[in-house]
C-alpha positions in Angstrom: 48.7 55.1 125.7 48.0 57.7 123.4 50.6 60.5 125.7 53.0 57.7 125.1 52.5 57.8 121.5 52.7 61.7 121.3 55.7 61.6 123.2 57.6 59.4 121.2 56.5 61.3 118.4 58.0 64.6 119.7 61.4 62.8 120.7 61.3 61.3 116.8 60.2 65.0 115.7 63.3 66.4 117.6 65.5 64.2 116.8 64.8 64.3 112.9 65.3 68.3 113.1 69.6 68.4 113.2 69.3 65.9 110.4 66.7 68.1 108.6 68.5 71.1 109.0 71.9 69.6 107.8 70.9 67.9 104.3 69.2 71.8 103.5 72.4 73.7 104.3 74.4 71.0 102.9 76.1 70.3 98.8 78.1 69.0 97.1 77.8 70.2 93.4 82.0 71.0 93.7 82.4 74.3 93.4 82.3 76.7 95.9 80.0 80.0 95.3 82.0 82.5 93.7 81.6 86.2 95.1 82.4 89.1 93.0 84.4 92.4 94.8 83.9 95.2 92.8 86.7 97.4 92.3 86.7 101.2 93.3 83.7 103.4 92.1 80.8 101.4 92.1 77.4 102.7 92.9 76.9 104.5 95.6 73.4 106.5 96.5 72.4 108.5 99.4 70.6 106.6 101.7 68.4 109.8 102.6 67.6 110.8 99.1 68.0 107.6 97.5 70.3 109.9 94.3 73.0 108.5 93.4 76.0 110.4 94.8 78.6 109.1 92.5 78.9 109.8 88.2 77.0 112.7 88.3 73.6 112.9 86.5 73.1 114.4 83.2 71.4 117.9 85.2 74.1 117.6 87.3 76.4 118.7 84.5 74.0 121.3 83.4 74.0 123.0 86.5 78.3 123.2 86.5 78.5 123.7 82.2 78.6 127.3 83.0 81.8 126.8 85.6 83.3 124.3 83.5 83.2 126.6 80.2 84.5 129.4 82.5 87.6 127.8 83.9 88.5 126.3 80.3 88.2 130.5 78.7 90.4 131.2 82.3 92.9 128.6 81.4 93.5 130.0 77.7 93.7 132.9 79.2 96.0 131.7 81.9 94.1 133.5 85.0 95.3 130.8 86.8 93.6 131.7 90.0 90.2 131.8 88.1 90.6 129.1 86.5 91.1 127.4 89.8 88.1 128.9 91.2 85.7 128.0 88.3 87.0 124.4 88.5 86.9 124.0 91.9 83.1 125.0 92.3 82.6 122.8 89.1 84.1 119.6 91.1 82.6 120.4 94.1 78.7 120.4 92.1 79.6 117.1 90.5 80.9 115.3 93.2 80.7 117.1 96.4 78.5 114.3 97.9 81.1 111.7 97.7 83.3 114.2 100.6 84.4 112.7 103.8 85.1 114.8 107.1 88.1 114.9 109.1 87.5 112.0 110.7 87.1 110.1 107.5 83.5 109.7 107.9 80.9 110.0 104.9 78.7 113.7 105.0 76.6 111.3 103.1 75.9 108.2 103.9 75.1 104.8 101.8 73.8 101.5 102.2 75.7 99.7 99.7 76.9 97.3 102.0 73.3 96.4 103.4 72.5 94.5 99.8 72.4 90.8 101.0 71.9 87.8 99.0 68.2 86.6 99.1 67.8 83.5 97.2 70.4 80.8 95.7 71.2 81.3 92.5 74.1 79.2 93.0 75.7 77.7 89.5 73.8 81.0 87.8 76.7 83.2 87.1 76.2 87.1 87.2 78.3 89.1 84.7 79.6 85.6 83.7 82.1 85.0 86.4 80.5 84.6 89.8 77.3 84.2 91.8 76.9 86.9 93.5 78.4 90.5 93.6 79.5 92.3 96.9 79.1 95.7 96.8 80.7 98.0 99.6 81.3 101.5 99.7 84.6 102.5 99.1 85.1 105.7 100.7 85.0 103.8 104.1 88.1 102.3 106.0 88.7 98.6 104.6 87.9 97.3 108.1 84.7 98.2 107.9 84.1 97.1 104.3 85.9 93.9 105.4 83.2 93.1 108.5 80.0 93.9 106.1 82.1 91.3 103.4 82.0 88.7 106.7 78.0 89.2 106.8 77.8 88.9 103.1 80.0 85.2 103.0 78.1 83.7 106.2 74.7 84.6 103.9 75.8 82.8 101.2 77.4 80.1 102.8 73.4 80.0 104.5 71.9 79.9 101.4 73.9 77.8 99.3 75.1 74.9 101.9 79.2 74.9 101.2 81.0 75.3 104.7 83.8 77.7 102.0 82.6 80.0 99.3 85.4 81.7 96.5 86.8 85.3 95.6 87.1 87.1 92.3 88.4 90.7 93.5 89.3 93.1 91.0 91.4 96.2 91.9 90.3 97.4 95.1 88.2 94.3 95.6 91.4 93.0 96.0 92.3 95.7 99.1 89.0 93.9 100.9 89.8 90.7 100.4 93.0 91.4 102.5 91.3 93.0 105.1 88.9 90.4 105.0 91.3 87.5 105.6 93.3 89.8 108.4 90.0 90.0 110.0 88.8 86.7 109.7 91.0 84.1 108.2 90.9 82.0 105.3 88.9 78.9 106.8 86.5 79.6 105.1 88.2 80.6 101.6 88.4 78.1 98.8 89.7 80.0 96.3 90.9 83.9 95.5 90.9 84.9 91.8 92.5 88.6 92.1 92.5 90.8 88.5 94.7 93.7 88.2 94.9 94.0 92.2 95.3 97.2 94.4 96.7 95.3 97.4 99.9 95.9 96.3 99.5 100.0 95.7 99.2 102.3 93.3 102.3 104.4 92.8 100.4 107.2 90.9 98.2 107.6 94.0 101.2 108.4 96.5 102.5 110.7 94.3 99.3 113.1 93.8 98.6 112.6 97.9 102.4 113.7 98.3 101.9 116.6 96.0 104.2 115.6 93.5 102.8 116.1 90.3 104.9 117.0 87.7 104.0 117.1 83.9 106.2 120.0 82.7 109.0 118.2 81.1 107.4 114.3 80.0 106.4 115.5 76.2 107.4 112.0 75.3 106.1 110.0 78.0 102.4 111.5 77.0 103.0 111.0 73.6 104.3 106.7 74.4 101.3 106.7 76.8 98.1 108.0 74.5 99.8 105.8 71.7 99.8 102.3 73.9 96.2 102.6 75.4 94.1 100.5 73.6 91.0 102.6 73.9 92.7 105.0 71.9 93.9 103.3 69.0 91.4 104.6 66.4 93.8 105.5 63.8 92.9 109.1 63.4 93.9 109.6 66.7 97.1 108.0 66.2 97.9 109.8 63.5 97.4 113.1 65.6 99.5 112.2 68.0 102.1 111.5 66.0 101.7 114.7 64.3 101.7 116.6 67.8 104.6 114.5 68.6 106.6 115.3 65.0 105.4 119.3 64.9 106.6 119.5 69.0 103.2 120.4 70.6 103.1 118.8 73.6 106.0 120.4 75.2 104.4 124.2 75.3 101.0 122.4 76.2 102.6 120.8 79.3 104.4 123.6 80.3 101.4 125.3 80.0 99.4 123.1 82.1 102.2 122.7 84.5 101.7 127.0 85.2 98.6 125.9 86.6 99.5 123.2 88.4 102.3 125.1 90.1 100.6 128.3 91.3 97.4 126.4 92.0 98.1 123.0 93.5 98.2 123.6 97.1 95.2 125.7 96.9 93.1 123.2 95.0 94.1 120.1 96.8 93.7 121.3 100.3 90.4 123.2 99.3 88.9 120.8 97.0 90.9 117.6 96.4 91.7 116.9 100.1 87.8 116.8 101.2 86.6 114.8 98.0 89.3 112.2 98.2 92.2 112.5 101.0 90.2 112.4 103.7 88.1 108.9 102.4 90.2 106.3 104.5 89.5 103.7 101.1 92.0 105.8 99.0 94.7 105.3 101.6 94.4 101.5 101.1 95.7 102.2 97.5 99.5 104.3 98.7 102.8 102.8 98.6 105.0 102.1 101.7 107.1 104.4 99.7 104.6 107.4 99.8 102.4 106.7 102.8 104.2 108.5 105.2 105.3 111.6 103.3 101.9 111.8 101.9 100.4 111.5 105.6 102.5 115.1 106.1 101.3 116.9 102.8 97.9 116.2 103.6 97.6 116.6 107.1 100.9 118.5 108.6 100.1 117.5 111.7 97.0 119.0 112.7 95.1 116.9 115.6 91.6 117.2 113.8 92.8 114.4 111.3 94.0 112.2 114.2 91.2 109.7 113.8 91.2 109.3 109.8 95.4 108.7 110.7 94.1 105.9 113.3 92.0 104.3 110.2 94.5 104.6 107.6 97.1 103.1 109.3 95.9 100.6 110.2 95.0 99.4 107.2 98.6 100.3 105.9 100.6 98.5 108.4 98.6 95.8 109.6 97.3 95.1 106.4 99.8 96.0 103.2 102.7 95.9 105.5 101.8 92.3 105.9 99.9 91.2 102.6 103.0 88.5 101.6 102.7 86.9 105.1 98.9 87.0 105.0 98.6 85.4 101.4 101.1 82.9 102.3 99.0 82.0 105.7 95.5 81.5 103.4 97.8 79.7 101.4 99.1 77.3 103.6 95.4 76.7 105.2 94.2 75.5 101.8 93.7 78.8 99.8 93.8 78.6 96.4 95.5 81.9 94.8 95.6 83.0 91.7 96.7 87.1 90.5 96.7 88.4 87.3 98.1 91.6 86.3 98.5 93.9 83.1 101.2 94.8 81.2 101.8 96.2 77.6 100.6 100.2 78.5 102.5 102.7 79.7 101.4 104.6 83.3 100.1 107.9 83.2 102.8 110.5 82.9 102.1 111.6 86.5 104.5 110.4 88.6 108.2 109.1 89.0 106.7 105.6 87.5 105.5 106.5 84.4 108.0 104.9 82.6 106.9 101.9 83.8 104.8 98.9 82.2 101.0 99.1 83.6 97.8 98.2 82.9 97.1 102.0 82.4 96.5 102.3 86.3 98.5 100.4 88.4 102.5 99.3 87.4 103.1 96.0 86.5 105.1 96.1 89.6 102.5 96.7 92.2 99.7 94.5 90.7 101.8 91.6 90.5 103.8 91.9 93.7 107.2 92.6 92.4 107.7 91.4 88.4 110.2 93.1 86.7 110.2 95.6 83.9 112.3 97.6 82.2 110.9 101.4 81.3 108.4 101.3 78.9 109.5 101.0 75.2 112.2 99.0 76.0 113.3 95.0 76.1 115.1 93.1 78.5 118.6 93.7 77.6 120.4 90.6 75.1 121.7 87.8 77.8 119.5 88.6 80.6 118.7 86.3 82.8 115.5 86.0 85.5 116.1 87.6 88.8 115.3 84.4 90.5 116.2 80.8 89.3 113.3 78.1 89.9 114.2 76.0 87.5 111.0 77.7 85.1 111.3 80.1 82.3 109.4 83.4 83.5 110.5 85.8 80.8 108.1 87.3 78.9 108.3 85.8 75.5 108.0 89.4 74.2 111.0 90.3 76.6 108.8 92.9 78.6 108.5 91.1 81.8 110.4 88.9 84.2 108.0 87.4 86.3 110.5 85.9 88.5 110.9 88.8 90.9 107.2 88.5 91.4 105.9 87.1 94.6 103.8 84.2 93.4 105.6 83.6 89.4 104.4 80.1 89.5 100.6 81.2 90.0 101.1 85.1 88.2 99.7 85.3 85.2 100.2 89.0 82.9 97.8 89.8 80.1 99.6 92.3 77.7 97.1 95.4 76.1 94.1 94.5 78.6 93.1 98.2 80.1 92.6 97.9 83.7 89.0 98.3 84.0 88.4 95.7 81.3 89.9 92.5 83.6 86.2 91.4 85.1 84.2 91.6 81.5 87.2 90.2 79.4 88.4 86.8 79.5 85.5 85.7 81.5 86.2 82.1 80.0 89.5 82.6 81.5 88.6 83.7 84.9 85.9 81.0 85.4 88.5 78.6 84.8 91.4 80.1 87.3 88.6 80.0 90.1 86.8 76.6 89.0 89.7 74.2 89.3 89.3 71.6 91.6 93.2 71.6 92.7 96.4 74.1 92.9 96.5 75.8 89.7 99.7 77.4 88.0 100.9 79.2 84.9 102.3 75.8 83.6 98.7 73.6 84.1 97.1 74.7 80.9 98.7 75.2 77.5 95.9 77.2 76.6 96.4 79.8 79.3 100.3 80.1 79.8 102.0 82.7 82.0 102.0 85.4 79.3 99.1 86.0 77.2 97.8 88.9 74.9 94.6 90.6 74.4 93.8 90.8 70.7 90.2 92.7 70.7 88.0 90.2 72.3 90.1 87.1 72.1 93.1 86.3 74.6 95.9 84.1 73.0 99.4 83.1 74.2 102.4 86.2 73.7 104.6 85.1 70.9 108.1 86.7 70.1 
């Protein structure tokens, strides 16, 4: 008798456990945990030494003063080739840990991906606008980045009991997200907030990689851009701006510069520029279709050594950005909530054959919102425009800055005008919550309060008026 009681007590035992185990990985508080992407340069530290290999410490900069001091009295005294020297050694103290080699691997390794979530803190938001933060090291290829981001979901899917969890990606959060949902799908995707997104490129980027910076002859286009970033609207320094603009100093400081860059360039990038940044396989993830290929042949010409970094990065640019509308429209059509929102209102560093366009001071309006149209900064849409596409909405800037219509997504694009690109996560967080907390298919017409166009006034975001 009593084996027959233990044994039914095993079989009830056994059977309770599925049940057991379903109620603790199971909720239904509806909403999905939100995961933060970082964007490009967050903390990285040597997994050896345990320093922190990126922003240089304060001895750091002690150590390279003496270099730095020296290639600014070279440059006055245009000894170009010093100058060069001085600030190459200088770059090379300060951030010579973050170098890749040929085969785009790290000389120093991190374990930035390795930081898992331990405990539910589900419904506690970090930084205000997610429940946990995903950090990744973004020198590596995005394929990579994108299988560590798959460990990191099916922890906190573990953890918090939702079968889907949600995105907020800002910049090149945005580029892992992608890869992510290349790799792996969207079944498991509720919704993906993306702020001032990389995915699309970064035209500035192509250009330096192609070796076509040119500053000799924009006077005026440095003068438009120091005057529309918001971090530099202190008026002091607006009024010295305009002076240097009104007395003509910027042109003889350009071409100045420009002396530098054009007997030095090759010789800095290939011995200094190329190993810090060229040959990380993350900063290809940021180049234009437009650039990729000629910038492929200033940086490497050819040369077998790089033939595995050229496997990584494209990859990434062909399987990846080559197909970014078809793999957004996929996660869309399995259930994927999508929301972008990109900046406008700034004008893009004078560095490239887009600096006349709208930006939010890093990317073009153009690339972060997958195609809007713009004319060149400092001017309006011309009198009797009308959109690029008719959909039977209004998605022209009320300012006259934007048409939002040549845009992939205009019904589910919003554009904040004056927000500086590294501001989007810790702005607006209000904002953000909202885009990633609603409970159905969200678009620029669903809240008056948040309308396709909206401006940043200091700390408070309010609707663009005429």
């Amino acid at each position: 008798m009593k084996k027959l009681l233990s044994l039914l007590l095993c079989v009830c035992m056994l059977l309770s456990l599925p049940t057991a185990a379903f109620a603790k990985t199971s909720c239904n508080c509806g909403h999905s945990p939100v995961i933060y992407v970082r964007g490009f340069g967050g903390p990285l530290y040597n997994t050896e030494t345990g320093k922190r290999i990126y922003e240089p410490a304060k001895e750091d900069y002690k150590k390279a003063a003496p270099y730095i001091a020296g290639a600014a009295v070279a440059l006055l005294c245009r000894s170009y080739p010093l100058f060069c020297t001085l600030g190459m050694k200088a770059a090379m103290m300060l951030l010579g840990e973050i170098a890749c080699d040929e085969t785009g691997t790290p000389l120093y390794p991190t374990n930035a991906h390795e930081s898992l979530p331990t405990t539910d803190v589900h419904g506690k938001y970090q930084r205000e606008i997610a429940d946990y933060v995903f950090d990744y090291d973004w020198r590596l290829d995005p394929f990579d980045t994108a299988e560590n981001l798959h460990t990191y979901v099916e922890r906190v899917k573990s953890l918090t009991g939702h079968t889907k969890v949600s995105f907020v990606a800002h910049s090149m959060g945005s580029v892992m997200l992608a890869t992510y949902l290349s790799e792996y799908g969207s079944d498991d995707v509720d919704a993906a907030v993306c702020l001032a997104p990389a995915f699309g490129g970064v035209t500035i980027m192509g250009s330096l990689l192609s070796g076509e910076a040119d500053i000799s002859d924009k006077s005026e286009e440095l003068a438009n851009f120091l005057l529309s970033v918001p971090a530099l609207s202190d008026s002091r320094l607006q009024l010295l701006v305009r002076v240097c603009r009104k007395l003509r100093l910027f042109p003889p400081i350009l071409r100045w510069l420009q002396g530098s860059l054009d007997s030095q360039f090759d010789r800095a990038f290939h011995e200094c520029l190329g190993p810090l940044f060229a040959q990380m396989p993350g900063i290809w993830s940021f180049v234009t279709d437009e650039y990729y290929e000629r910038a492929k042949a200033f940086c490497f010409g050819g040369d077998a050594k790089y033939d595995e970094l050229i496997r990584k990065i494209d990859r990434y640019h062909y399987e990846v950005q080559a197909n970014l509308r078809k793999l957004l429209d996929d996660a869309q059509q399995n259930g994927m909530r999508l929301a972008i929102v990109s900046g406008y209102g700034i004008s893009s560093m004078p560095l490239s054959r887009a600096h006349t366009q709208q930006s939010d001071f890093l990317i073009t309006t153009k690339c972060s919102s997958l195609g809007a149209y713009s004319e060149p900064f400092g001017q309006s849409l011309p009198e009797g425009y009308t959109q690029a596409v008719q959909d039977g909405h209004d998605h022209i800037s009320p300012d006259r800055l934007v048409d939002a219509s040549a845009c992939a997504y205009p019904e589910r694009t919003w554009f904040i005008h004056s927000l500086m690109h590294f501001d989007f996560p810790y702005k607006n967080t209000a904002f953000i919550r909202w885009l990633v907390e609603q409970p159905a298919e969200t678009t620029v017409f669903t809240n008056p309060e948040y309308p396709q166009f909206l401006l940043q006034d200091g700390h408070e975001l309010r609707p663009v008026t005429e």
